[in-house]
DOGU-851028 format. One record per residue (C-alpha): residue number from 1; residue in one letter; x, y, z. Coordinates in steps of 0.2 Angstrom, whole numbers, plus 2048, in hexadecimal, padded with zeros to 3 digits. Layout:
KOLDO num residu  c1  c2  c3
KOLDO NUM      A   X   Y   Z
...
***
This chain:
KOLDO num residu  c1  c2  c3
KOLDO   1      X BFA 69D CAA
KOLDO   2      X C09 69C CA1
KOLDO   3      X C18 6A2 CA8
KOLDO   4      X C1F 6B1 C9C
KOLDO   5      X C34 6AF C96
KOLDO   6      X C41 6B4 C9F
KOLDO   7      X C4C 6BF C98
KOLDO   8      X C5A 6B0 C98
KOLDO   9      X C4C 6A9 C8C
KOLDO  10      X C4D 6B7 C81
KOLDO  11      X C5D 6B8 C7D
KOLDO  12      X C64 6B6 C6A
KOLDO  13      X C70 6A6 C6D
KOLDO  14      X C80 6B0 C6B
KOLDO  15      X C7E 6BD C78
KOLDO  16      X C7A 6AE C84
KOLDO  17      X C8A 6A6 C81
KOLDO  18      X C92 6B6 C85
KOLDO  19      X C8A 6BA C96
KOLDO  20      X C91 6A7 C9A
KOLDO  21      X CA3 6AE C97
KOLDO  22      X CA7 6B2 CAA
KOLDO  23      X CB9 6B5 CAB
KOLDO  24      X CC2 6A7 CB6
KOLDO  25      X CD2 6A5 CC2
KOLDO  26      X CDE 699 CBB
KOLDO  27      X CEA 690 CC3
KOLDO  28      X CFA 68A CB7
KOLDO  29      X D07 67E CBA
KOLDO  30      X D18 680 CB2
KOLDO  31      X D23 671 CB5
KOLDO  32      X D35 66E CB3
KOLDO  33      X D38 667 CA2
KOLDO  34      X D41 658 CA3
KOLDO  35      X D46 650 C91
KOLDO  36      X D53 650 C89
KOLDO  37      X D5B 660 C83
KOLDO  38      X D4C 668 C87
KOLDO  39      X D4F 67A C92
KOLDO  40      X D3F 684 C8A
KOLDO  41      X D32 68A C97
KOLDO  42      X D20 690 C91
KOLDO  43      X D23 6A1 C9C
KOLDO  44      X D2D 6AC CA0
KOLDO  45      X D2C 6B8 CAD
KOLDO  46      X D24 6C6 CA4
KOLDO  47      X D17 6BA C9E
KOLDO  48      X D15 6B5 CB1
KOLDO  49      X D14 6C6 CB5
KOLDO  50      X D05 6C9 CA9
KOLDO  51      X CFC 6BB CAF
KOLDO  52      X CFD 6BC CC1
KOLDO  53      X CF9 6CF CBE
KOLDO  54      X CE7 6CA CB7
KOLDO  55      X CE3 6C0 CC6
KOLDO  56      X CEA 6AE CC2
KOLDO  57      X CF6 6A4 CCA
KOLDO  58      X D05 69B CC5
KOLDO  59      X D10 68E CCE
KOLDO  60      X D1E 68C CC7
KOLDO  61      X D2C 67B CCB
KOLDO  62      X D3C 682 CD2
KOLDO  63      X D4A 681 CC3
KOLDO  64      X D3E 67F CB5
KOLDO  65      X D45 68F CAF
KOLDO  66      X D57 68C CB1
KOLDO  67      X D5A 686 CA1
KOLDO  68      X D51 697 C97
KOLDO  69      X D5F 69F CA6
KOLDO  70      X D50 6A5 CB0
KOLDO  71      X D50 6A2 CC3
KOLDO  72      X D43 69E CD0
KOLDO  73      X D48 6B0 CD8
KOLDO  74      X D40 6B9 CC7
KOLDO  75      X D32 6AD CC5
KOLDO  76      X D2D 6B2 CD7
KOLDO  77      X D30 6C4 CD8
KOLDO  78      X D24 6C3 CC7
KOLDO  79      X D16 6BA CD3
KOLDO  80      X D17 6A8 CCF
KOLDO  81      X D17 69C CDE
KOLDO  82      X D28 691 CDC
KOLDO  83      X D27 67F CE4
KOLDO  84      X D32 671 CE2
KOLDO  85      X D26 665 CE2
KOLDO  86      X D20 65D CD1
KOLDO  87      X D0F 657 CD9
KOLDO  88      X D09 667 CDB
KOLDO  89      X D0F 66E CCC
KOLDO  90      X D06 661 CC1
KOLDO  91      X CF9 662 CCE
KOLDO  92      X CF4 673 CC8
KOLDO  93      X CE2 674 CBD
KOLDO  94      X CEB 67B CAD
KOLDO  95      X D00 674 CAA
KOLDO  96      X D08 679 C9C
KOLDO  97      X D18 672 C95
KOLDO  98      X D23 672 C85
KOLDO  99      X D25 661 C83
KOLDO 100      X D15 652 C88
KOLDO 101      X D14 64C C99
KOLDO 102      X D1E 63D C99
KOLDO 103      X D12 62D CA1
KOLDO 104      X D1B 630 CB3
KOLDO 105      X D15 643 CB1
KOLDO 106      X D02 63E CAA
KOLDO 107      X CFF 633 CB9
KOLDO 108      X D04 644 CC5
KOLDO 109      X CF7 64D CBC
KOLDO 110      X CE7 64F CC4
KOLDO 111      X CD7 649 CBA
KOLDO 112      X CCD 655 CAE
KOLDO 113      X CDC 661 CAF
KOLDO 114      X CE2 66A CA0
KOLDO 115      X CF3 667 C98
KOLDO 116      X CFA 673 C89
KOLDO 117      X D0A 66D C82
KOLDO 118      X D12 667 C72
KOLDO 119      X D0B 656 C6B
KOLDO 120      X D1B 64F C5F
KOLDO 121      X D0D 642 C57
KOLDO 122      X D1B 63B C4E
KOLDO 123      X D23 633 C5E
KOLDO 124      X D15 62F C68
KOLDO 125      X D0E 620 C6D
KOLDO 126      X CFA 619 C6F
KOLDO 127      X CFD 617 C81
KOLDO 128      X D01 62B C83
KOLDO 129      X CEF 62E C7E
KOLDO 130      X CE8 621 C88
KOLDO 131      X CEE 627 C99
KOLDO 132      X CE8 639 C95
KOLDO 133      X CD6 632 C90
KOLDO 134      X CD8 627 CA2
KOLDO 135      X CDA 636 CAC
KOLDO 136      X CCE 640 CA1
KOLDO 137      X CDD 64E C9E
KOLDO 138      X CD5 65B C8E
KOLDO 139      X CE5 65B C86
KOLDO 140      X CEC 66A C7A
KOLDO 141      X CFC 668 C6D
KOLDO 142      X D02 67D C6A
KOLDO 143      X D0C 676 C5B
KOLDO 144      X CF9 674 C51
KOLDO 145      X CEF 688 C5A
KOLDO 146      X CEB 691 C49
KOLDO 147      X CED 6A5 C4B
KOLDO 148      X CE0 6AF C43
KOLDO 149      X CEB 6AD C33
KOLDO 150      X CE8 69A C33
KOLDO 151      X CF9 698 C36
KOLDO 152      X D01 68F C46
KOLDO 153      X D0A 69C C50
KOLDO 154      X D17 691 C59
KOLDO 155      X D1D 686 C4E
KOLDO 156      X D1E 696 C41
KOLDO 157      X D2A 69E C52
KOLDO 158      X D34 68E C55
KOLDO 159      X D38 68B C41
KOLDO 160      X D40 69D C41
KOLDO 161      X D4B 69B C4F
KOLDO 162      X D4E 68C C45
KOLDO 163      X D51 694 C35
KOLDO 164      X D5D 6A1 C3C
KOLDO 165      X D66 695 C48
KOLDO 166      X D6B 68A C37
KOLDO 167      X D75 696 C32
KOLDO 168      X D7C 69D C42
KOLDO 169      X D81 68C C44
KOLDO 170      X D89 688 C33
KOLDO 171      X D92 697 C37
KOLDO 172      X D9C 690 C47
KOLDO 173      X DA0 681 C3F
KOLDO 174      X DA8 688 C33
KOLDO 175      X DB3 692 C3C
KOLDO 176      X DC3 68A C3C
KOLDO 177      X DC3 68A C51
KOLDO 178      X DB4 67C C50
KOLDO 179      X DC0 672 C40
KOLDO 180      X DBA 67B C33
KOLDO 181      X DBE 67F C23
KOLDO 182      X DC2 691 C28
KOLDO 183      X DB4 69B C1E
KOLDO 184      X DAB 6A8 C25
KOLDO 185      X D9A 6AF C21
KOLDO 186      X D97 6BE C1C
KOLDO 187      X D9D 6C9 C0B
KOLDO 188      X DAC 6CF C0B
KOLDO 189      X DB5 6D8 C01
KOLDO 190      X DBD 6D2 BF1
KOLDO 191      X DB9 6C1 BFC
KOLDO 192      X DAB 6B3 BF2
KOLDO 193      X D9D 6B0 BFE
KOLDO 194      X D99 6A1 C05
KOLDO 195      X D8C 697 BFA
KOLDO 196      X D7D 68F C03
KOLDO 197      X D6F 685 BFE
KOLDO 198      X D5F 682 C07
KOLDO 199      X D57 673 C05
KOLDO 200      X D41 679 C08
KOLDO 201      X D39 68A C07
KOLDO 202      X D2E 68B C16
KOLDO 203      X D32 694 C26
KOLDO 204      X D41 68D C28
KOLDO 205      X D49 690 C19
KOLDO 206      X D41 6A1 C17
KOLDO 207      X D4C 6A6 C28
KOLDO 208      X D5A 69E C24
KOLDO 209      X D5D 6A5 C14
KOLDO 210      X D56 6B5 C1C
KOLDO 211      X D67 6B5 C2A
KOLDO 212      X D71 6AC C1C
KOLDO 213      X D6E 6BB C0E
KOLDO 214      X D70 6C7 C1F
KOLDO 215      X D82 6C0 C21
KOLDO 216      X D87 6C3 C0D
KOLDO 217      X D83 6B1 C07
KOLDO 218      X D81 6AB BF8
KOLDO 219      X D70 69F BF7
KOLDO 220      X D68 692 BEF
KOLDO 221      X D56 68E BF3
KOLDO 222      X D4E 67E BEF
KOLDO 223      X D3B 679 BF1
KOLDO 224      X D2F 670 BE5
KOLDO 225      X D21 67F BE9
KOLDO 226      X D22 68B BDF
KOLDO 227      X D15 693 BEA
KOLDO 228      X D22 694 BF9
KOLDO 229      X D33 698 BEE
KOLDO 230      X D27 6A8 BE7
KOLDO 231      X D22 6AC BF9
KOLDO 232      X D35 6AC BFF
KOLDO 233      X D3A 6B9 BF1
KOLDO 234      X D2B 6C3 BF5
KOLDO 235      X D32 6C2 C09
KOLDO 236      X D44 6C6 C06
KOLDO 237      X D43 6D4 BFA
KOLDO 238      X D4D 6CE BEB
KOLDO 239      X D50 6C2 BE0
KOLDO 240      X D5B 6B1 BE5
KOLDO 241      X D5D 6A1 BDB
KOLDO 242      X D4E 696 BDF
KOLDO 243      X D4A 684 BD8
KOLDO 244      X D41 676 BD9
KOLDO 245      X D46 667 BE0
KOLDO 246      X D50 660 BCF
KOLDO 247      X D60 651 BD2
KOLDO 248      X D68 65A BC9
KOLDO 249      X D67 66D BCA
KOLDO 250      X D69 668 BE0
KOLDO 251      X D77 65B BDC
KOLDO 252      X D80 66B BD2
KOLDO 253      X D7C 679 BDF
KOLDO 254      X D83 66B BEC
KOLDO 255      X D93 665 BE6
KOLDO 256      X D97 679 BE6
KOLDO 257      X D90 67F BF8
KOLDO 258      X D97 683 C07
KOLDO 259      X D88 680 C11
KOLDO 260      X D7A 674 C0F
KOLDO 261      X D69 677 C18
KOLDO 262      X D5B 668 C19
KOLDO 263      X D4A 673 C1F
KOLDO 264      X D3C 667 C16
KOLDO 265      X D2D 65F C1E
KOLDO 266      X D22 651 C19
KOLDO 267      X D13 648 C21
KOLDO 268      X D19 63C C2B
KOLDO 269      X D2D 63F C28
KOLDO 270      X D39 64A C1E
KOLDO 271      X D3B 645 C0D
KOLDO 272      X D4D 63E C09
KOLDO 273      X D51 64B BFE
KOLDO 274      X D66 649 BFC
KOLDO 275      X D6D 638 BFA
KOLDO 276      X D7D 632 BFF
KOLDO 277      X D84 634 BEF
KOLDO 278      X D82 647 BEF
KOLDO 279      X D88 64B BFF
KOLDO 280      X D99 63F BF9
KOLDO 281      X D99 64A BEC
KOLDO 282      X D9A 659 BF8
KOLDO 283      X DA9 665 BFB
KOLDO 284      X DB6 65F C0A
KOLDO 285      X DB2 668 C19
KOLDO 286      X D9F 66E C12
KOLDO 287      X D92 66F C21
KOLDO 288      X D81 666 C21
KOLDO 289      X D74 66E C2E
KOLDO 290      X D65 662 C2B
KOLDO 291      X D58 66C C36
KOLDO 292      X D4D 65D C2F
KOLDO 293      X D53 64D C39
KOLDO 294      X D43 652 C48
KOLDO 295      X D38 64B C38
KOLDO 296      X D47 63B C33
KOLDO 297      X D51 649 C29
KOLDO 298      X D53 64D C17
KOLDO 299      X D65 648 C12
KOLDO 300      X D69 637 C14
KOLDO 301      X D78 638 C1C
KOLDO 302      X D6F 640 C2D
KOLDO 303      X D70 636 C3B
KOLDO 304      X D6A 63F C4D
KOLDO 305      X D77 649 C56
KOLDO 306      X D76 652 C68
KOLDO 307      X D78 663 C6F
KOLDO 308      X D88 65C C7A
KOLDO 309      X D91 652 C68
KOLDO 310      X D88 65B C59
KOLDO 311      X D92 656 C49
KOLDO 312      X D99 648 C40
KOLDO 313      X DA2 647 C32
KOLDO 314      X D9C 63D C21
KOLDO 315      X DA6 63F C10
KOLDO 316      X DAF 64D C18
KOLDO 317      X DA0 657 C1A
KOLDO 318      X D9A 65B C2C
KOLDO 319      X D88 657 C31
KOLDO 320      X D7E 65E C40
KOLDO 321      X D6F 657 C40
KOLDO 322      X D68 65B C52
KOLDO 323      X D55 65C C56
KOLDO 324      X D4B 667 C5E
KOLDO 325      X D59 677 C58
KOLDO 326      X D4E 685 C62
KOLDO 327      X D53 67D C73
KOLDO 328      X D65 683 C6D
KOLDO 329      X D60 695 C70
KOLDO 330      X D54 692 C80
KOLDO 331      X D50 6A3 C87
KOLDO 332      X D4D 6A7 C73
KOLDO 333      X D41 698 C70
KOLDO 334      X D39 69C C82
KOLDO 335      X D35 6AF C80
KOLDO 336      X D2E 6AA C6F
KOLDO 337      X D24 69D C76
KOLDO 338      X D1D 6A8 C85
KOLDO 339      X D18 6B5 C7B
KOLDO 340      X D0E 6AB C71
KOLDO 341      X D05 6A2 C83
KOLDO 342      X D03 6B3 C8B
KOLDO 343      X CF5 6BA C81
KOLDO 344      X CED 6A8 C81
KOLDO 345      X CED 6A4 C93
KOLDO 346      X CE6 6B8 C95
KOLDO 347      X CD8 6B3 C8B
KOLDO 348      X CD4 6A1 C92
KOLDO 349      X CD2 6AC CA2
KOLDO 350      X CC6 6B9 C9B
KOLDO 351      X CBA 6AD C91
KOLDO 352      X CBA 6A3 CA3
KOLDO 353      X CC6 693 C9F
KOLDO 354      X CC8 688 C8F
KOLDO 355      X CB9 682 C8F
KOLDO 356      X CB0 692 C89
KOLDO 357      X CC1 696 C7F
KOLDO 358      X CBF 686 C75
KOLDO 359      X CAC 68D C6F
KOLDO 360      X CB3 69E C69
KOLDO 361      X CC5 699 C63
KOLDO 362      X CC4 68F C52
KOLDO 363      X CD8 690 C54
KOLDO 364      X CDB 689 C65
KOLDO 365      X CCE 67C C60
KOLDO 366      X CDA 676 C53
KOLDO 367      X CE7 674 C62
KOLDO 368      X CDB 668 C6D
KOLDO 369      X CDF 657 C6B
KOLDO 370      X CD6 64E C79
KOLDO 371      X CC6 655 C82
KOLDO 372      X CC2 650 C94
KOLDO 373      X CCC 63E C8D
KOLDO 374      X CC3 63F C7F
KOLDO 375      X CCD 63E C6E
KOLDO 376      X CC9 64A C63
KOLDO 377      X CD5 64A C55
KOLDO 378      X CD0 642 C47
KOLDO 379      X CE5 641 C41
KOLDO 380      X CE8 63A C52
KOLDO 381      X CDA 62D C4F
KOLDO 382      X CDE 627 C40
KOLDO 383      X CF3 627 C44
KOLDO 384      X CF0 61C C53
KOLDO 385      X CDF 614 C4E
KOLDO 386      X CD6 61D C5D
KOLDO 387      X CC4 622 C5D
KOLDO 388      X CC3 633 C5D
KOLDO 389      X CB1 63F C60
KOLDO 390      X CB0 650 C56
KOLDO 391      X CB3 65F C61
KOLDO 392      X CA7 668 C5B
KOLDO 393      X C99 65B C62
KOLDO 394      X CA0 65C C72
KOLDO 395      X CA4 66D C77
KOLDO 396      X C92 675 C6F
***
């Protein structure tokens, strides 16, 4: 006699990849960043607070928040485990990071862990991919998790603080205690306001001439999408002067500015937007914050700067061309950041670990970039000539 179904049987396909949603205990690492100019951490103690409330566990290296001016005496008082070891930090199941695991950190990690952390294609190299696909690491870069808007959440978080920061920084270096040339911004009275163009309508340039127009600028706005420049009045609330990217329109707007923003991205570096010629053709003692020299930078007169020495003088117009702005502001960029993680990390725990997450988030799907050391980004792949599998073939 045949045996009859089970109920298991029975079930439509959905329901039964629901009862396999168990909620799981997760163990994350958080290491103490150790590039250059970098002072972010992923969590902050409220976010650890959260965490360890739902029943997962977090081991935290000792000073990893110093530079985000949190201490070991918070993280622990929030129920994180402090060690000052970095073995079993990167030792834990989950670790997550700002920047990638440099080689010397991948080869701590234990095999089929999980990483989450920035990628920065553009400065990788093959070998980073290989050692991750050697110790079977499922890899996820935060710069590329699409929201339920299809937008992507951190980097949208990170190019406002780099918007606004432009601005706050034009605005020091100006002052004439920094060798200025003495202007301040803001509207004063019977005072003509400072003149800015922005260079690119995207996040950036929306924030910055957000703070800028906050502080009783003048601005200029240039982008060749009309798209964008439309979506920027619509944002702001009024009209400004908006134009495409014309030589000469920008080469007038810049011979009479004060302060020059570069905000443009391309797809594999900033386009080189202003030439030598027109930043000559500058006033003496105009500033130059070119927000994009992490992608090569859009004026050509940028050349990298650093946090400790962060300007140089071409034509008599001052440059500061130093990457990675947010880590300026590093208890900013890290409560932005955290907030972002918190609710992911809740939600890894309730679907039962990345794994399951990975079938139900189309999102954080488009973060994964290596699956149990198996590449599965296709613009990885093609960059570095790697094979790579489709996700959805794995995972299903």
């Amino acid at each position: 006699m045949d045996q009859p179904f089970t109920k298991q049987q029975l079930l439509p396909q959905e329901e039964t990849l629901e009862i396999l949603k168990q909620k799981g205990e997760l163990f994350i690492g958080v290491p103490k960043e150790n590039q250059f100019q970098e002072k972010r951490i992923c969590l902050t103690p409220d976010a650890v607070t959260a965490i360890t409330a739902n029943g997962h566990r977090v081991m935290i290296e000792s000073g990893a928040g110093e530079g985000a001016f949190y201490t070991d005496i918070e993280y622990s008082n929030a129920g994180a485990e402090i060690t000052k070891d970095p073995n079993k930090v990167f030792g834990c199941p989950l670790i997550l990071k700002v920047e990638p695991p440099t080689f010397a950190e991948i080869e701590m990690i234990n095999p089929q862990s999980v990483v989450i952390s920035a990628l920065q294609l553009k400065v990788q190299k093959k070998k980073y991919f290989e050692a991750l696909a050697r110790k079977r690491i499922t890899a996820v870069a935060f710069e590329y998790i699409r929201d339920e808007d299809g937008k992507f959440p951190v980097v949208r978080s990170l190019s406002e603080i780099a918007g606004i920061s432009s601005v706050l920084i034009a605005s020091e270096i100006l002052a004439a205690t920094n060798d200025g040339n003495g202007l301040m911004f803001g509207n004063i009275s019977g005072v003509p306001p400072i003149e800015v163009v922005i260079i690119g309508a995207g996040t950036v340039g929306e924030f910055a001439a957000r703070s800028a127009i906050g502080l009783g600028a003048n601005i200029k706005l240039f982008d060749n999408s009309i798209t964008k420049l439309r979506h920027i009045q619509t944002c702001l609330g009024q009209t400004i002067y908006t134009s495409t990217v014309q030589p000469k329109n920008l080469n007038k707007a810049l011979r009479r500015c004060d302060v020059a923003i570069g905000a443009t991205r391309g797809k594999d570096r900033s386009p080189v937007v202003v030439t030598n010629t027109m930043v000559e053709n500058m006033k003496k003692g105009a500033v130059i914050i070119d927000v994009s020299i992490d992608m090569g930078g859009c004026f050509e007169t940028s050349e990298i700067t650093s946090h400790e020495k962060p300007t140089f003088e071409k034509y008599g117009v001052i440059h500061y061309a130093v990457p990675n702005i947010p880590s300026r502001y590093p208890k900013t960029a890290s409560i932005s950041i955290s907030n972002i993680f918190t609710p992911y990390l809740l939600k890894l725990g309730e679907d039962g670990g990345l794994e399951n997450s990975l079938r139900f988030d189309k999102g954080l799907r488009n973060g994964l970039y290596m699956y149990h050391g198996i590449l599965t980004s296709k613009s990885v792949g093609e960059w570095f000539d790697l094979q790579y599998s489709d996700i959805n073939f794995l995972i299903f």
